[in-house]
N, C-alpha and C positions, 0 to 999 in steps of 0.2 A: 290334521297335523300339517297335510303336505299346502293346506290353505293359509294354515297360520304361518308357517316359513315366508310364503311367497308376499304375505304381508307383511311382514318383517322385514323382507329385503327392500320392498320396494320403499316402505316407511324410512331406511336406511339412506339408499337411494335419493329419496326426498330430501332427506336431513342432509345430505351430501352437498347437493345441490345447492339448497339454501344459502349455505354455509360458504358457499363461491360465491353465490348470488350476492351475498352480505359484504364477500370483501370489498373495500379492508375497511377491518373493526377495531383496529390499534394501528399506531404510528409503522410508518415503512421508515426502512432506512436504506440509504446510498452511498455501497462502500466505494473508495475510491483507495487506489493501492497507491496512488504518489502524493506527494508533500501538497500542503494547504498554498495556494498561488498560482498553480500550473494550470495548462489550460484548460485540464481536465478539470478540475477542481470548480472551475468556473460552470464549466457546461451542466458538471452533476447537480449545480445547486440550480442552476437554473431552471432543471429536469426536475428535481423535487416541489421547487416552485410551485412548478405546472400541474404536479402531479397531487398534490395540497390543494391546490384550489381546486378541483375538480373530483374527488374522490374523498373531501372533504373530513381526511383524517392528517396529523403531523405528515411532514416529508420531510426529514434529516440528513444530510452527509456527514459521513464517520473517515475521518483519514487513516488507516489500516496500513502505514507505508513500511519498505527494507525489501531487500534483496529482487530491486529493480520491479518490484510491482507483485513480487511473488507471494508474499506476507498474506495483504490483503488477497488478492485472488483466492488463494489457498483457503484463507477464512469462509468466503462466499463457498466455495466448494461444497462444503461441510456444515454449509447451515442447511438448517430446515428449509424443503423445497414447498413453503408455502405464498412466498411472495410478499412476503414484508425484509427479505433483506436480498439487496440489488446490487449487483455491480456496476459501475459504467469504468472501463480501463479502456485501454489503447490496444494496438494491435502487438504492441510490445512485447504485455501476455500470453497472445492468444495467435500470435504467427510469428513472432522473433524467438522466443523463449522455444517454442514444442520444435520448434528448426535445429537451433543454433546451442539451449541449453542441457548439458547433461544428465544434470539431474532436477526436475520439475514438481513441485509435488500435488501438483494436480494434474489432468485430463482436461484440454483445452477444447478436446472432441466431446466429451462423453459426461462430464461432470458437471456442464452448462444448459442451460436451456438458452439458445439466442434469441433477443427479442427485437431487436436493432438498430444498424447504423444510425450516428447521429450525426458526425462529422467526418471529412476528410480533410486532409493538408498538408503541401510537399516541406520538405525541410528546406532549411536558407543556409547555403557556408554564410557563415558570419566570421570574421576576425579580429580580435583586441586592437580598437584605435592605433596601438601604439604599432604596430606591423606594417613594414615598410613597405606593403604592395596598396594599390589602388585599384584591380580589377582580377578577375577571375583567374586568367593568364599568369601574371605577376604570380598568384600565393602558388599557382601550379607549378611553376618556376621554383620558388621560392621553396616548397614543402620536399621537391627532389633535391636541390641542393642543400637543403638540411635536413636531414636523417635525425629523425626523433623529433621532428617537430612537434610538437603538442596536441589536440584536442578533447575539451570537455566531453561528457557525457551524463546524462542523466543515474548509469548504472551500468553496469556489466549485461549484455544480454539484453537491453532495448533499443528503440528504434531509433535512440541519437547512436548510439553507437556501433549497430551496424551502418546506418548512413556515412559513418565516418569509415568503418573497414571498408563499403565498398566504394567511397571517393579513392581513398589513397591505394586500392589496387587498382580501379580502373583509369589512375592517371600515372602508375607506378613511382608512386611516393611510399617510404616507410617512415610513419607518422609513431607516434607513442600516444596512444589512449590512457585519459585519467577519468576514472568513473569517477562518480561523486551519487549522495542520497540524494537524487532528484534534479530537474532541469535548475531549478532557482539558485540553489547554490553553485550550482557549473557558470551561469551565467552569471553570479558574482564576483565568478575568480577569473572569467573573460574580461570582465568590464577594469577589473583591477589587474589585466596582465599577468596572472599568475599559470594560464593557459594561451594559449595563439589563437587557437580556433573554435568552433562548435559550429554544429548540423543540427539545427538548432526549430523551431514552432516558428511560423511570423505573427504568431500575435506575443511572444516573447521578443524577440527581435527588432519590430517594427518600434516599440517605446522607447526602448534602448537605439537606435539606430537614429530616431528621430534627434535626439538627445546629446546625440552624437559620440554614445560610451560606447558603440562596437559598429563595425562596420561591415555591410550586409554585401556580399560580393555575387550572389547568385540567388536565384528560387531552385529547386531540385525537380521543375517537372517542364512543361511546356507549354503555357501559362502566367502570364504576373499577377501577380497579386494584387489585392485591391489596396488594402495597406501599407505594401511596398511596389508602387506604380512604377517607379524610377529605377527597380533592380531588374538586372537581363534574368531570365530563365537561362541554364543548362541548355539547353535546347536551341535555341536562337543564340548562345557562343558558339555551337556545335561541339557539344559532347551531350549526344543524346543519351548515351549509357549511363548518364550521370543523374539519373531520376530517383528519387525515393518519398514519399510518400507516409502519411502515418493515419489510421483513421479509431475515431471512437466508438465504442459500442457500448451497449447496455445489454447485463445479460441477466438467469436468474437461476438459481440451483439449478441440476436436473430434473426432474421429472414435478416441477411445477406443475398443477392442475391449467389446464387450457383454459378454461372459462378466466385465470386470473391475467396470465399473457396475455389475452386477448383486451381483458379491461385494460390495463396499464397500455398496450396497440395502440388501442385508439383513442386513449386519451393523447399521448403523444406524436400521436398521427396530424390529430386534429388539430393540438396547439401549435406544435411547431409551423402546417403549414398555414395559417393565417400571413395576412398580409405583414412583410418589415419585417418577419423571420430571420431571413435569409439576409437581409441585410446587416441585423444585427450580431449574426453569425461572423458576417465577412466582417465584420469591427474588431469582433474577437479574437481574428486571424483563423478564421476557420471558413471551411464550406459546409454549409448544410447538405448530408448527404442520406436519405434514410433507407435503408435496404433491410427490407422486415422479412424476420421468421425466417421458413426454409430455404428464401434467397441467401438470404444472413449466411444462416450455414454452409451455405455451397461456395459462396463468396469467399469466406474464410478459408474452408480449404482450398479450395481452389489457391489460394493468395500461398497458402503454405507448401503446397509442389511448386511453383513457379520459386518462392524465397531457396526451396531444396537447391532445385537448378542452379541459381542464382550462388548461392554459397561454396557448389560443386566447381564451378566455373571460375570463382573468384579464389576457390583453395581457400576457403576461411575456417579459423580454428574449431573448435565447440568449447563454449567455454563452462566453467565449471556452475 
């Protein structure tokens, strides 16, 4: 009896096994929580690309977009933790939201498996051509002596619009935040003046700038960009406090089987660091950044006590 169990189990065991070994046996898919155009949207297809040619089953992006990124998120949560459905979102999610939103309805800690970073990249103040400053100084000027001055945001609760709450306290401007469903239509309603400002992607920025429909007055780190060579960094005006940041990740339910995290690792390990990666990256307005696994994890939190501080300091609301 106690023979035939333990060859049962291990028979199990084997089938278990296999059964990782095999993945994947059907199409994966890659939810992305904001609207089809954004930069994200870019990277995830790129990801599934990679991830198709090499694992030699479909790779799809699903856009799962509302409530600044929460929709989708939430959805990935609550899928099966077998590794055919993926997220790649922003930090939006997964360090602005468990910070700053009250009510979340996922586990940013505990509902994820991180598999990781792919990109990082500072935000740009950008300003509607039609705005009558020329530089950094000027709109700083300009946003204290007008109260309510405007700026876009992606949505309530991400990372253009904290950028934007802590520009205008750390220059003590009171600004008026207009969320909108995702960055592409915010930046529609800059480019048409129906807003002043946005804290804005540079690979959103740099086409539009080039074009001459908005005009890029900083980089938000210490740093220029490859894209935008010709805009000062925060930093070099001297307002170092004036930094913010957004990076993307890829994650996957929780309690994913290892062996499948691990396949999807290094596939993307591998493709991305090939030669003209990184370059293609900085085109996109992004940096290839890849910090895997329990880096990942620690990275995240870590980033979300530092946002706490950061919010405590700056007196920011929580918002709904």
């Amino acid at each position: 009896m106690y023979r035939t169990l333990a060859a049962a189990l291990i028979l199990g065991t084997m089938a278990l096994s296999s059964a990782h070994a095999a993945y994947p046996e059907r199409p994966i898919r890659i939810i992305n929580p904001f609207p089809p155009g954004t930069n994200t949207d870019t990277v995830a297809r790129l990801l599934a690309q990679k991830l198709q040619q090499n694992l030699g089953q479909p790779a799809v992006v699903e856009n799962k977009t509302g409530a600044g990124g929460a929709i989708g998120t939430s959805f990935v949560a609550n899928a099966p933790a077998d590794g055919y459905t993926l997220l790649l979102t922003s930090s939006s999610t997964h360090l602005v939201a468990p910070v700053l939103r009250k009510n979340v309805p996922y586990d940013a800690n505990k509902d994820f498996t991180p598999i990781m970073t792919v990109t990082v990249s500072p935000h740009v103040v950008v300003t509607t051509s039609s705005l009558p400053v020329k530089d950094l100084k000027e709109f700083i000027a300009y946003a204290k002596a007008h109260p309510g001055t405007s700026y876009a945001s992606s949505g309530n609760g991400t990372g253009y619009h904290l950028a934007g709450e802590l520009f205008a306290n750390g220059v003590g401007a009171t600004m008026l935040h207009v969320p909108y469903r995702g960055a592409a239509p915010a930046m529609n309603d800059l480019i048409g003046g129906q807003v002043q400002a946005m804290f804005d992607s540079p690979g959103s920025v740099a086409p539009n700038a080039k074009a001459g429909r908005v005009h890029p007055l900083a980089v938000m780190g210490s740093k220029r960009w490859p894209t935008l060579p010709d805009v000062p960094t925060t930093v070099e005006l001297g307002y170092p406090k004036l930094q913010f940041s957004t990076w993307l990740g890829l994650f996957a339910p929780a309690n994913t089987p290892p062996e499948v995290i691990a396949k999807i690792t290094d596939v993307l390990k591998t493709e991305l660091s090939k030669p003209g990666m990184a370059e293609q990256f900085d085109q996109m307005g992004s940096q290839l950044n890849m910090i895997v696994g329990k880096d990942f994890a620690k990275f995240m939190i870590d980033g979300q006590e530092s946002l706490r501080k950061l919010a405590k300091e700056a007196n920011l609301p929580m918002l709904d």
